[in-house]
MOPAC internal coordinates of N, CA, C and O (Angstrom, degrees):
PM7 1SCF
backbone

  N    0.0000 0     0.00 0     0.00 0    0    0    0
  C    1.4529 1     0.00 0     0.00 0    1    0    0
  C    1.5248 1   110.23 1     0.00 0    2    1    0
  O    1.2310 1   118.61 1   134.86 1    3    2    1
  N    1.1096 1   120.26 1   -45.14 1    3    2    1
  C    1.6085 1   150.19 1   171.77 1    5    3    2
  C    1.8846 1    91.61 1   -26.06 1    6    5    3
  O    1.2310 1   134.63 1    97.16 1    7    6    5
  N    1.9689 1    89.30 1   -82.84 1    7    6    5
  C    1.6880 1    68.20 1   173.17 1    9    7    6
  C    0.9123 1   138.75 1  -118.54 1   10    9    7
  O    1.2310 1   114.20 1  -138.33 1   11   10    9
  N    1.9560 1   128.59 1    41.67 1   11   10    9
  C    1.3189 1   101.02 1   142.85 1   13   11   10
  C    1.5800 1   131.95 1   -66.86 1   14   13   11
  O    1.2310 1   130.46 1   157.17 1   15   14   13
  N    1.6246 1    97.42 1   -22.83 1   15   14   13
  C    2.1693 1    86.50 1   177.70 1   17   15   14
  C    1.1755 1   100.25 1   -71.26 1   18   17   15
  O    1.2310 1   107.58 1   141.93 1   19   18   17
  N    1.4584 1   140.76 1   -38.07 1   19   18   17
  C    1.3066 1   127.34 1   176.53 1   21   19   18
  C    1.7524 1   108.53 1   -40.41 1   22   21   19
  O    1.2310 1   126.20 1   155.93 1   23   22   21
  N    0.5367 1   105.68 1   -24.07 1   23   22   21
  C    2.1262 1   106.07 1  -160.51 1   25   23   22
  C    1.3355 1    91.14 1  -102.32 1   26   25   23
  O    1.2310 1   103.85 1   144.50 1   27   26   25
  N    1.6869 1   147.34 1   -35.50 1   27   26   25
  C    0.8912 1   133.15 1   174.31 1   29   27   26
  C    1.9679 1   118.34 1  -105.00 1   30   29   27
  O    1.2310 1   123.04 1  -159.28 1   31   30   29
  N    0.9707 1   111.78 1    20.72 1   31   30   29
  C    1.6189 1   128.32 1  -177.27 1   33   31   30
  C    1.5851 1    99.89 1  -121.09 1   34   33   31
  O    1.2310 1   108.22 1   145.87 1   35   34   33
  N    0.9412 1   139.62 1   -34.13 1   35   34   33
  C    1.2494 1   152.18 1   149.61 1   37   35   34
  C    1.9370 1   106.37 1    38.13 1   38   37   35
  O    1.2310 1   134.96 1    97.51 1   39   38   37
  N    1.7903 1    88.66 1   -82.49 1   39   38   37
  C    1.4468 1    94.76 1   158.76 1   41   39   38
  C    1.6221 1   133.30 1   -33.42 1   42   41   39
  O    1.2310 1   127.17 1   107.31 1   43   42   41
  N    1.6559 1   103.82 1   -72.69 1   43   42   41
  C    1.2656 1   102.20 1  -179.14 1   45   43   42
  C    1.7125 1   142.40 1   -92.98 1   46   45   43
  O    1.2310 1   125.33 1  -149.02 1   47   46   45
  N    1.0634 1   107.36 1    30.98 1   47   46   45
  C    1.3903 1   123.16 1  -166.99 1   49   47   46
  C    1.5450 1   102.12 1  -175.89 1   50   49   47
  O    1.2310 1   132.58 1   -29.35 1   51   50   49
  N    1.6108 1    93.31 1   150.65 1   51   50   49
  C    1.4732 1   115.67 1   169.43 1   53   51   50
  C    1.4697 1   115.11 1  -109.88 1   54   53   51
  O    1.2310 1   119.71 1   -86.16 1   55   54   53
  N    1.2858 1   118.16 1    93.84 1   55   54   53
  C    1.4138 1   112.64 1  -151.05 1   57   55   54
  C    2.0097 1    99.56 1  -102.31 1   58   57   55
  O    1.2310 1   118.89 1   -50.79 1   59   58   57
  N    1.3707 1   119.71 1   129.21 1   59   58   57
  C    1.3203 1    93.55 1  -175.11 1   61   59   58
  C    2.1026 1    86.46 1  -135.93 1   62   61   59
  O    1.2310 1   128.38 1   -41.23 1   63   62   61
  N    1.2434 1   101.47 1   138.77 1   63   62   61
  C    1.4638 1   105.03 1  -167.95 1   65   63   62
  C    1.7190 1   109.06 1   -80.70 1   66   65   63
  O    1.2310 1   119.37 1   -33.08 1   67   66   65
  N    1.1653 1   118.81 1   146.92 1   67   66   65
  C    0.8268 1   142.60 1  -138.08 1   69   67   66
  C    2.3618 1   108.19 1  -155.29 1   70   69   67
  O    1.2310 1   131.22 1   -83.12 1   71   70   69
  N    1.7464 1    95.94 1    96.88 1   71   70   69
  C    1.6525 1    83.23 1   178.49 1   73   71   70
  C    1.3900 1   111.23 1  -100.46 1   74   73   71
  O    1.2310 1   135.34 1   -23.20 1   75   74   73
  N    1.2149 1    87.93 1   156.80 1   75   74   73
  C    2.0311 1   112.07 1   177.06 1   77   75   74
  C    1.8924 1    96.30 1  -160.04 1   78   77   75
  O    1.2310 1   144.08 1    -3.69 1   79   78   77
  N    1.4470 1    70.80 1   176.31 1   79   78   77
  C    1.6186 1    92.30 1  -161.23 1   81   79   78
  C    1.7400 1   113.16 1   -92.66 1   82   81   79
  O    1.2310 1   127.60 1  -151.44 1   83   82   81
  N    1.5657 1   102.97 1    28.56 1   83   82   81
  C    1.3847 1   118.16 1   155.46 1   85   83   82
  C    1.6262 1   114.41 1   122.20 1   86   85   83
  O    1.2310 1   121.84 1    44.48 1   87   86   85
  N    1.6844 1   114.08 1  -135.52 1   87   86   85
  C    1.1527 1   114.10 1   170.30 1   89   87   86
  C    1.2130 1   139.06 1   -62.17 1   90   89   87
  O    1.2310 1   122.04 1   157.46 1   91   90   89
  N    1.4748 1   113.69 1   -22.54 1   91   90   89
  C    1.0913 1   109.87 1  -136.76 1   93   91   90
  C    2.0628 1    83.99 1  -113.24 1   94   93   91
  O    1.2310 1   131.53 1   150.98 1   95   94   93
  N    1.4864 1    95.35 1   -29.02 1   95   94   93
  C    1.7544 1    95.81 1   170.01 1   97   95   94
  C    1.4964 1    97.82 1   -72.87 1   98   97   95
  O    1.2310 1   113.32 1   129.07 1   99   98   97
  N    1.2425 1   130.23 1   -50.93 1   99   98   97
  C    1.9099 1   134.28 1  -168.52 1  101   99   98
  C    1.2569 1   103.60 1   -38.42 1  102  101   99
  O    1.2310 1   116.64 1   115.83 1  103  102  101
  N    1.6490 1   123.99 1   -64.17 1  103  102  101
  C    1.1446 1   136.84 1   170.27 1  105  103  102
  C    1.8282 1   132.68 1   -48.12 1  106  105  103
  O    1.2310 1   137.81 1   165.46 1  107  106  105
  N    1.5147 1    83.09 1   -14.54 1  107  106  105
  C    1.9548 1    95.85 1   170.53 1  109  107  106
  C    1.1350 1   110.47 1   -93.25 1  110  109  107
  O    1.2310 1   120.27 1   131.16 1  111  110  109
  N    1.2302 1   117.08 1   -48.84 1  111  110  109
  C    1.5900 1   132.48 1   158.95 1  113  111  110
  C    1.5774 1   117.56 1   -31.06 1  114  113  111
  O    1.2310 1   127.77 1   129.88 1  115  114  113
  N    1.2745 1   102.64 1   -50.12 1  115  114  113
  C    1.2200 1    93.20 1  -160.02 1  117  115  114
  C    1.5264 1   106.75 1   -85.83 1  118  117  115
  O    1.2310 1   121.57 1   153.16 1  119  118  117
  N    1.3725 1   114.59 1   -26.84 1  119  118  117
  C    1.7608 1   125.20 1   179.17 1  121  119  118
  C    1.4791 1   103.31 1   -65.42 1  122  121  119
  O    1.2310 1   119.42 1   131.80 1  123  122  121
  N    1.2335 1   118.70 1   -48.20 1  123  122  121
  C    1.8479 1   127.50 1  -176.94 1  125  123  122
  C    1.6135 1    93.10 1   -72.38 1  126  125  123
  O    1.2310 1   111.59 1  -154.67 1  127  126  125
  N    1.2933 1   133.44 1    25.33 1  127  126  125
  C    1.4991 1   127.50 1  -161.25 1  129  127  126
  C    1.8073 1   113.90 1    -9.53 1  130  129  127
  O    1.2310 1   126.40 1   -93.82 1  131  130  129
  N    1.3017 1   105.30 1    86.18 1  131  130  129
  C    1.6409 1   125.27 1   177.02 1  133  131  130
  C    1.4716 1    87.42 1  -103.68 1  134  133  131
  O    1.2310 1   120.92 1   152.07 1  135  134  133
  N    1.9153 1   115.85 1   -27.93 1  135  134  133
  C    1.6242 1    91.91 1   174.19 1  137  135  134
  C    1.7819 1   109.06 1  -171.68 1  138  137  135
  O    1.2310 1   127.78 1   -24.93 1  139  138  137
  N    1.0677 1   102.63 1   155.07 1  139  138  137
  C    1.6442 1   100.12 1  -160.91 1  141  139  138
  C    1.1166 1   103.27 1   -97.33 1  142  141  139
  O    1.2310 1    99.52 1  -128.08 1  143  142  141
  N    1.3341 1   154.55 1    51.92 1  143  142  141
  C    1.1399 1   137.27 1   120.26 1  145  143  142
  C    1.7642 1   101.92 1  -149.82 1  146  145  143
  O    1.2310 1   122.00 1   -28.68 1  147  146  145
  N    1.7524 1   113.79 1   151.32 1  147  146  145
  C    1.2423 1   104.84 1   179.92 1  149  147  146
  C    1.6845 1    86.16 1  -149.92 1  150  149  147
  O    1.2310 1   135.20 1   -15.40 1  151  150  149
  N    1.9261 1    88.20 1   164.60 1  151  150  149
  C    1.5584 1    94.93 1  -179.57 1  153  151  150
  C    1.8857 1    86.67 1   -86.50 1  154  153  151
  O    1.2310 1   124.34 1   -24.51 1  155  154  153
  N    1.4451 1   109.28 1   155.49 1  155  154  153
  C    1.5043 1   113.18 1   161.31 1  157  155  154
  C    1.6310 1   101.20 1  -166.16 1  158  157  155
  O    1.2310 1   129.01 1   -17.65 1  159  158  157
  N    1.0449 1   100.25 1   162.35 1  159  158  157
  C    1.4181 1   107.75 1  -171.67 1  161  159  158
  C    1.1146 1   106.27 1  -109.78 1  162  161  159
  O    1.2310 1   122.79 1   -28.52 1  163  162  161
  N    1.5696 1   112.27 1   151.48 1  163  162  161
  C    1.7152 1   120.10 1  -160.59 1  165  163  162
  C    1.2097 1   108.31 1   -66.55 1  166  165  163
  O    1.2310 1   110.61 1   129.57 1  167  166  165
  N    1.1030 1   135.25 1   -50.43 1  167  166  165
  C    1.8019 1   147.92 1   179.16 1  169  167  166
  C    1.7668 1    92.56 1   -43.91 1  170  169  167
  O    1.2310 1   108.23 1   123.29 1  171  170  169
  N    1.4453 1   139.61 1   -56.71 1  171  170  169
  C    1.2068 1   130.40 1  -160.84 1  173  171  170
  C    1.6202 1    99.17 1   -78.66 1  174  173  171
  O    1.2310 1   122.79 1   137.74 1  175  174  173
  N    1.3303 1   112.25 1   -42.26 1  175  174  173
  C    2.1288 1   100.43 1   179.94 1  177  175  174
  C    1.6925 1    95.45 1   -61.09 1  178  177  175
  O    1.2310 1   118.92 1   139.58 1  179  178  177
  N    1.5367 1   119.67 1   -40.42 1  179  178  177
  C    1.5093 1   104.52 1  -168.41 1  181  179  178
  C    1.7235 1   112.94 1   -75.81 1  182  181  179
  O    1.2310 1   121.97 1   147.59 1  183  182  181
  N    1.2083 1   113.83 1   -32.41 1  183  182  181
  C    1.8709 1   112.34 1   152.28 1  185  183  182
  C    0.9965 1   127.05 1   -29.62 1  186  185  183
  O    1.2310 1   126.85 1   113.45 1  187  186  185
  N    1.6641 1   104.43 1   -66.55 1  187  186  185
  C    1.7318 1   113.72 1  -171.82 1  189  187  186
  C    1.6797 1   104.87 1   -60.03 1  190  189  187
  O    1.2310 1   131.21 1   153.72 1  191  190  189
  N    1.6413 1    95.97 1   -26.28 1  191  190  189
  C    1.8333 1    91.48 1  -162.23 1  193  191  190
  C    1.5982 1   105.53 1   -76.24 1  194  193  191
  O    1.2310 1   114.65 1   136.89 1  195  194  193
  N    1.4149 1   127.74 1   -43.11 1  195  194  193
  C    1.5910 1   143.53 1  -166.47 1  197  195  194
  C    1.1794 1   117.31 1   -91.20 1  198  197  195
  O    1.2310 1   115.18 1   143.31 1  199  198  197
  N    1.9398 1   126.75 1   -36.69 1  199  198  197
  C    1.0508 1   129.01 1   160.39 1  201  199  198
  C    1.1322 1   122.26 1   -90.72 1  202  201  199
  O    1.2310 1   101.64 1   156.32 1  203  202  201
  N    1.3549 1   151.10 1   -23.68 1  203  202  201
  C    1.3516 1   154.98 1  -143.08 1  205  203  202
  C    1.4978 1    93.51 1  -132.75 1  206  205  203
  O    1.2310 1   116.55 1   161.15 1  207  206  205
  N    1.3950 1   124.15 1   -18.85 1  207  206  205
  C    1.5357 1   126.59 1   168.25 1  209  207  206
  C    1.4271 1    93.68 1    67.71 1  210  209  207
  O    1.2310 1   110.74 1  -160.64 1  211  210  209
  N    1.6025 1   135.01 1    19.36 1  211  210  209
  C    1.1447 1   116.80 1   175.56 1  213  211  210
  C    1.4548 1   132.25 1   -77.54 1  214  213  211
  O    1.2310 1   115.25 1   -64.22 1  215  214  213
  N    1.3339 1   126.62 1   115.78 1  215  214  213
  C    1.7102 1   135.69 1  -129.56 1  217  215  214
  C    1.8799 1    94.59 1   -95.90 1  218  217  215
  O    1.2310 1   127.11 1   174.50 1  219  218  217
  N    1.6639 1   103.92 1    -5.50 1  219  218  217
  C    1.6381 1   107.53 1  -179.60 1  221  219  218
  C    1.6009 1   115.03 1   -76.67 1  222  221  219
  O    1.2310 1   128.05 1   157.49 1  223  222  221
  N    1.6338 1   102.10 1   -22.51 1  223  222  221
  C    1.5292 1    98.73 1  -159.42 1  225  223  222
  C    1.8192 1   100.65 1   -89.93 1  226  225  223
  O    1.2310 1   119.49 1  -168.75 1  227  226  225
  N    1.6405 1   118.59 1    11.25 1  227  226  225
  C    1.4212 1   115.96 1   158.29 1  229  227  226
  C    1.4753 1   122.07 1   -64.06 1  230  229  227
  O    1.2310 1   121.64 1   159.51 1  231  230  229
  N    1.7292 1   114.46 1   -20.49 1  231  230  229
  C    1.1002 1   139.51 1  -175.03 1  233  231  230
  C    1.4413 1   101.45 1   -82.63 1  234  233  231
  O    1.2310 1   103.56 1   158.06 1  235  234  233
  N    1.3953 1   147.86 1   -21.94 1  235  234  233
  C    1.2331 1   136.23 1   163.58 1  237  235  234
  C    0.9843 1   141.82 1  -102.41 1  238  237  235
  O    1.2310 1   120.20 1   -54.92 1  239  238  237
  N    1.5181 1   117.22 1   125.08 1  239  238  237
  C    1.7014 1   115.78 1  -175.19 1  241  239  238
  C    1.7044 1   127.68 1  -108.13 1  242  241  239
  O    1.2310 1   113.70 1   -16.31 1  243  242  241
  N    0.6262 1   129.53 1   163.69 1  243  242  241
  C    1.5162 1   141.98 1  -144.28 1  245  243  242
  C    1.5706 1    86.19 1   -88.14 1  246  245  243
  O    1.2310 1   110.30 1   -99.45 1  247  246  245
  N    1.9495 1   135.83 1    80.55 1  247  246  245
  C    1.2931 1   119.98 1   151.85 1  249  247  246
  C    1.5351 1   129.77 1   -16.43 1  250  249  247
  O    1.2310 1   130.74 1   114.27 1  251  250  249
  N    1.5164 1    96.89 1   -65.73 1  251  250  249
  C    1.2551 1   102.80 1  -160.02 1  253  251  250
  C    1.8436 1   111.33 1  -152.07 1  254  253  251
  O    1.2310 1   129.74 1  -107.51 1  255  254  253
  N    1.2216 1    98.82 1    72.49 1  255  254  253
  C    1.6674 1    90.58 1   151.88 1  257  255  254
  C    1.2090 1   144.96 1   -13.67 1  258  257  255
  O    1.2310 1   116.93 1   -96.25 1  259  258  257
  N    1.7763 1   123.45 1    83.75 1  259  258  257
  C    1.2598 1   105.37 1  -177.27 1  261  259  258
  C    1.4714 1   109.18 1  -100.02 1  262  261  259
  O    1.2310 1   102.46 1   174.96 1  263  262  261
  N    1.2947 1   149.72 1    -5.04 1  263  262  261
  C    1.2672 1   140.23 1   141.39 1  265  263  262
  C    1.1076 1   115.92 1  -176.86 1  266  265  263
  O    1.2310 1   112.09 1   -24.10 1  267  266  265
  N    1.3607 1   132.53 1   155.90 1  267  266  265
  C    1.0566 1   150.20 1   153.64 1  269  267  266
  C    1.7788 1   117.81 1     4.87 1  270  269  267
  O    1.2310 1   122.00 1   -87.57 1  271  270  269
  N    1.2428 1   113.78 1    92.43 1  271  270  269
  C    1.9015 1   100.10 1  -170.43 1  273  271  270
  C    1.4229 1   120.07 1   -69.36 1  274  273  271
  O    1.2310 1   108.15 1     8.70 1  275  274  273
  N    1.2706 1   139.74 1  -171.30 1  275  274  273
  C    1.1405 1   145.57 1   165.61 1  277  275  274
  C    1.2211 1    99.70 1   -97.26 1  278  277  275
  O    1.2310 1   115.21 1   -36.92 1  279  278  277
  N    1.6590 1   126.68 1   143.08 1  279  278  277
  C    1.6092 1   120.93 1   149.04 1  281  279  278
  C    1.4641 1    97.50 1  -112.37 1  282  281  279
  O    1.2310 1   134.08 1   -22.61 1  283  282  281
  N    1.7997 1    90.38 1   157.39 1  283  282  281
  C    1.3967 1    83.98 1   144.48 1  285  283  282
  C    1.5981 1   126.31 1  -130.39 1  286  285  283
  O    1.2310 1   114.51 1   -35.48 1  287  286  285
  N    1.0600 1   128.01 1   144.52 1  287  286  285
  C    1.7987 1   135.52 1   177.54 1  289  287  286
  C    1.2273 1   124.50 1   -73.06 1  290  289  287
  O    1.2310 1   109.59 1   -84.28 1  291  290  289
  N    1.1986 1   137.13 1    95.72 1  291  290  289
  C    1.3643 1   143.62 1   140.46 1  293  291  290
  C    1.4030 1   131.00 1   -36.97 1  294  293  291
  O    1.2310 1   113.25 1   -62.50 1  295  294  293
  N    1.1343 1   130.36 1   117.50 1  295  294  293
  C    1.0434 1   102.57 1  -172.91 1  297  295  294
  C    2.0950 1    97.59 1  -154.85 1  298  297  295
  O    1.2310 1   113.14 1   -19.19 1  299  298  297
  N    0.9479 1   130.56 1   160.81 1  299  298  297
  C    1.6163 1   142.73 1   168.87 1  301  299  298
  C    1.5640 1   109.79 1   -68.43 1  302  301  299
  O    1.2310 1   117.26 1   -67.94 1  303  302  301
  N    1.3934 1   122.82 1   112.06 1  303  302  301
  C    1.2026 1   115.94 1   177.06 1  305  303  302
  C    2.1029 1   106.77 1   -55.55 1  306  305  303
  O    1.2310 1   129.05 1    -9.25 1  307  306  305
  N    1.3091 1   100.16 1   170.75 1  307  306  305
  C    1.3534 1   105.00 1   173.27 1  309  307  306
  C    1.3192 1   111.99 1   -62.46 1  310  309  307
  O    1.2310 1   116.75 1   -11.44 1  311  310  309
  N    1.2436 1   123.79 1   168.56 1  311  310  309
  C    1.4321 1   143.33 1  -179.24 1  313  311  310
  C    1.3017 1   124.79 1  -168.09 1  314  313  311
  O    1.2310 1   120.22 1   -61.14 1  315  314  313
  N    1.3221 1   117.19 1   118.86 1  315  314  313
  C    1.2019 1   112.21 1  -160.66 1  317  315  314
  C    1.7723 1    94.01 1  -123.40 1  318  317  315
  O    1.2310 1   123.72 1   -51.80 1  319  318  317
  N    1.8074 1   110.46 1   128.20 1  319  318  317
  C    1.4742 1   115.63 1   175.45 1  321  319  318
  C    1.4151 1   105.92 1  -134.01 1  322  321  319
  O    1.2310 1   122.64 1   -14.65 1  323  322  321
  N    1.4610 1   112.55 1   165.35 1  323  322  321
  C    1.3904 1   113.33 1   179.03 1  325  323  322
  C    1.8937 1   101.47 1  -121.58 1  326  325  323
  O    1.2310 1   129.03 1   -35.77 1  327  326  325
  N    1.2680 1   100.20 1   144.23 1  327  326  325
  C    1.4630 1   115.23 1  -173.86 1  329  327  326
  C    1.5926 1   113.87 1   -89.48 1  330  329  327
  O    1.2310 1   133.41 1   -20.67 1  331  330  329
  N    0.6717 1    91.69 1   159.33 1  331  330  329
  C    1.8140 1    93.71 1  -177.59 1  333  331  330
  C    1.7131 1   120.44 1   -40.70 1  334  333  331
  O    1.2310 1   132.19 1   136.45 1  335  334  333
  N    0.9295 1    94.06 1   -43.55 1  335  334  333
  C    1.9857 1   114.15 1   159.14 1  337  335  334
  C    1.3470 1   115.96 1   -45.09 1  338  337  335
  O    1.2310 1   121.39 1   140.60 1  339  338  337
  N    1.7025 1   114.94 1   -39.40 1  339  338  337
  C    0.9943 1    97.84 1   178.33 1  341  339  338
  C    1.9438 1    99.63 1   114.44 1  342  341  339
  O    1.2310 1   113.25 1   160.86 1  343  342  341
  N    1.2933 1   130.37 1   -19.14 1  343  342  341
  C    1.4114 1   138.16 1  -171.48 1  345  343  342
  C    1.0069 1   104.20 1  -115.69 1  346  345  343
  O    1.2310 1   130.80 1   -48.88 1  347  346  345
  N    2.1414 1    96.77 1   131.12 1  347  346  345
  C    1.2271 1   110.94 1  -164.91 1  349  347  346
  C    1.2005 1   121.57 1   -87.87 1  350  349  347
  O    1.2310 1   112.81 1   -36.35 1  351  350  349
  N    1.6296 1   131.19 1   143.65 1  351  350  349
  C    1.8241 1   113.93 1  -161.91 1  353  351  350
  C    1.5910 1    79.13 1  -131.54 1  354  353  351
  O    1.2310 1   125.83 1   -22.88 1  355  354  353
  N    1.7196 1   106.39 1   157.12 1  355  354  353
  C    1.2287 1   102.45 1  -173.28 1  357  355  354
  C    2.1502 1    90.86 1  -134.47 1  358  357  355
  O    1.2310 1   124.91 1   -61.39 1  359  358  357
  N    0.8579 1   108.18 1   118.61 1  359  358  357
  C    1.4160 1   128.13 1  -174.89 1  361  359  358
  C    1.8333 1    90.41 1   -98.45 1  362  361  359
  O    1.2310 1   131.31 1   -36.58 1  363  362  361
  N    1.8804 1    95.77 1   143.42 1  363  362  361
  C    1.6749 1   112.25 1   153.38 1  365  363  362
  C    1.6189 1    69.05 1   109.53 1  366  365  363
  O    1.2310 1   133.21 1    11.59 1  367  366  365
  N    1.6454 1    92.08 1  -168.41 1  367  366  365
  C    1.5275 1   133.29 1  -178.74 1  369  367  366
  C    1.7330 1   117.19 1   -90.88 1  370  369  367
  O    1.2310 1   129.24 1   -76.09 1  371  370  369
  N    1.1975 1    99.79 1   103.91 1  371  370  369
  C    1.8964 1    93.99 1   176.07 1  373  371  370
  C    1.3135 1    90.82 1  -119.65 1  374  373  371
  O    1.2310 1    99.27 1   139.25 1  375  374  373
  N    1.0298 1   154.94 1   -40.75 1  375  374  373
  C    1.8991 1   122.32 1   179.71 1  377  375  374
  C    1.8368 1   104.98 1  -118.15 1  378  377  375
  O    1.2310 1   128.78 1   -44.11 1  379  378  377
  N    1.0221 1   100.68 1   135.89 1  379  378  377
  C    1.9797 1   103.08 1   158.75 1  381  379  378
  C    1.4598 1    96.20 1  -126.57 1  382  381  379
  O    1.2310 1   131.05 1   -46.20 1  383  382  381
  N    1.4190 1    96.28 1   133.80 1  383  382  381
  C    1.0616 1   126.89 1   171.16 1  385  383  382
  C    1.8868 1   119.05 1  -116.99 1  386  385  383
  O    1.2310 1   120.75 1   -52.95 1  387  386  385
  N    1.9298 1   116.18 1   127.05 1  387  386  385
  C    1.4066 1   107.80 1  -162.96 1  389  387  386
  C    1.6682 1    89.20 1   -97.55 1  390  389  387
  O    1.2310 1   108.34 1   158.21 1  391  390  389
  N    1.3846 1   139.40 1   -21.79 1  391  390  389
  C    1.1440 1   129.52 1   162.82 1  393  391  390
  C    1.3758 1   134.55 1    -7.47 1  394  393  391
  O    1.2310 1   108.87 1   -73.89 1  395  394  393
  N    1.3167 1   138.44 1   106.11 1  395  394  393
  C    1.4258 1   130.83 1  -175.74 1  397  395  394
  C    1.3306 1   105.30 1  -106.84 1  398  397  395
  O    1.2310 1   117.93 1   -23.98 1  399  398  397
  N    1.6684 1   121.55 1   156.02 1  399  398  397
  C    1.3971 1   114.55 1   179.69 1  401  399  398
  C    1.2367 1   118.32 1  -121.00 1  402  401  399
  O    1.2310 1   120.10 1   180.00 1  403  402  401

């Protein structure tokens, strides 16, 4: 990926590659500005931003989209218990649905 934008950015940037051991170094890199542009994946800027409360990553925007990521979902299988009453409650995940409306 590295270099096809190199071959088509040509004009506006001097892009020279640079390895590490992914997002989570790209994203250090790029806050300590050692370098202005990095690949990172959306889930790690939205981490740093919600868990790490880090108030820098409002400051970054998505250059360049290269596709659609994978997640993956965690989730608690179902469980179904009854309460002293006697009524059954069912805790965890029993349907996902990818449907949007």
């Amino acid at each position: 990926m590295f270099g096809n934008i190199g071959q088509v950015c040509t004009q506006s940037a001097d892009l020279k590659e640079r390895g590490t051991g992914g997002s989570l170094d790209n994203i250090n890199l790029l806050m300590d500005n050692e370098v202005s542009l990095a690949f990172v994946q959306s889930d790690v800027l939205k981490a740093r931003e919600q868990i790490d409360h880090d108030p820098r990553m409002a400051n970054i925007k998505a250059l360049l989209p290269l596709y659609d990521e994978e997640i993956h979902l965690f989730a608690r299988p179902p469980v179904a218990s009854k309460s002293f009453l006697g009524k059954t409650t069912v805790t965890g995940v029993q349907t996902f649905n990818t449907d949007s409306d």
